[in-house]
C-alpha positions in Angstrom: -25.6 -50.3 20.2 -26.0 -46.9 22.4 -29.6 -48.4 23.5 -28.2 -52.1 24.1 -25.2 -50.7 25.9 -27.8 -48.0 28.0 -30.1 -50.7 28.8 -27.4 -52.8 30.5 -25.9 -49.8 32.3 -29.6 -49.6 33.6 -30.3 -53.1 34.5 -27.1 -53.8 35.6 -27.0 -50.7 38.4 -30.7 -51.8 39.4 -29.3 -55.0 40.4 -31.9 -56.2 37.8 -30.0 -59.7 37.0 -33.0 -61.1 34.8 -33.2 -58.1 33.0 -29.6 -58.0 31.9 -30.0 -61.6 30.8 -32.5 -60.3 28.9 -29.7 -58.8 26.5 -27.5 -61.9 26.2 -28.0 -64.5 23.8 -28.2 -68.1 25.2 -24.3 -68.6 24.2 -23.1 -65.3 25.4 -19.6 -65.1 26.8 -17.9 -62.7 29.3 -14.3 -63.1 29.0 -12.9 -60.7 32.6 -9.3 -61.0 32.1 -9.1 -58.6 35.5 -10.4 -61.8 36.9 -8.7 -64.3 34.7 -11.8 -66.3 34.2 -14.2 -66.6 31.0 -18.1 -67.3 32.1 -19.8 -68.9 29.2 -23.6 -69.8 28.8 -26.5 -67.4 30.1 -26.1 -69.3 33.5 -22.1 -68.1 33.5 -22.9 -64.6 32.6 -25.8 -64.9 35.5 -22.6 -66.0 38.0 -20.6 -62.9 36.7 -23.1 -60.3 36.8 -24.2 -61.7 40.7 -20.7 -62.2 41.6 -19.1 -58.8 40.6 -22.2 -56.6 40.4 -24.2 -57.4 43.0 -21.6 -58.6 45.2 -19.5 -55.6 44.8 -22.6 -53.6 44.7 -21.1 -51.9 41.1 -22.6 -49.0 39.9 -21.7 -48.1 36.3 -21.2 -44.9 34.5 -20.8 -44.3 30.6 -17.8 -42.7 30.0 -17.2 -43.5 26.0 -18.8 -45.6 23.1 -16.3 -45.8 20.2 -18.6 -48.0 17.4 -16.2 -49.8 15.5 -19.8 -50.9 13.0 -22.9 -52.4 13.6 -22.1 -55.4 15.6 -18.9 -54.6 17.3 -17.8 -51.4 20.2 -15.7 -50.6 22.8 -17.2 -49.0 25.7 -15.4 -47.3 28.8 -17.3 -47.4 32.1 -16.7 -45.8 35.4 -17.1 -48.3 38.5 -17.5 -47.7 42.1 -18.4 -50.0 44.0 -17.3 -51.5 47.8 -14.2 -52.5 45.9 -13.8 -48.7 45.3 -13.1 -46.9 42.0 -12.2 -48.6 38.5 -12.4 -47.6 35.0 -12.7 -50.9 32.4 -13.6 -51.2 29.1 -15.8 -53.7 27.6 -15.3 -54.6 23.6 -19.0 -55.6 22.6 -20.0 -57.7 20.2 -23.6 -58.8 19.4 -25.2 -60.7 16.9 -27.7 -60.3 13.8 -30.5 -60.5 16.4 -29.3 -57.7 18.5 -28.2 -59.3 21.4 -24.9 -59.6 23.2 -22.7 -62.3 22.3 -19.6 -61.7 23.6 -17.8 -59.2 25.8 -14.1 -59.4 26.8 -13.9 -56.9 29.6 -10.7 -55.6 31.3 -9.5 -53.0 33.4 -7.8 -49.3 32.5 
């Protein structure tokens, strides 16, 4: 889970939209409920990370993992971004195959 969540901290800051896919299965869901909407499907999580990522131009910092067991953590990350300054936590959950499934994302 530390690499998983790594790797998207990575791709994610790069702007590297493709390569964030790249963790999500096709079926993947971000549920924001700072932005009261649910983006389901790899072309919704595409939206999400274009829309709030790149838009915002977010940069991500690892603050905490807490690994409730092997498919399931909660992970606190710093944001800045042209929106300002933000703390959230995601709650990740990925499948058998190692991929994200589902994260339901908030803010502190």
């Amino acid at each position: 889970m530390q690499k998983l969540v790594e790797n998207f901290i990575k791709t994610t800051n790069a702007f590297d939209i493709d390569g964030a896919l790249s963790l999500f299965t096709p079926e993947a869901v971000i549920d924001d409920v700072s932005v009261g909407d649910a983006f389901e499907g790899r072309e919704g999580v595409r939206r999400y990370l274009e829309r709030f990522f790149v838009g915002y131009n977010t940069r991500s910092r690892l603050l905490s993992i807490e690994h409730l067991d092997d498919f399931n953590a909660i992970v606190r990350l710093d944001f800045t971004g042209d929106f300002g300054h933000e703390i959230g936590v995601l709650n990740i959950a990925v499948g058998p195959d190692g991929l994200i499934n589902r994260i339901d994302a908030d803010l502190e």
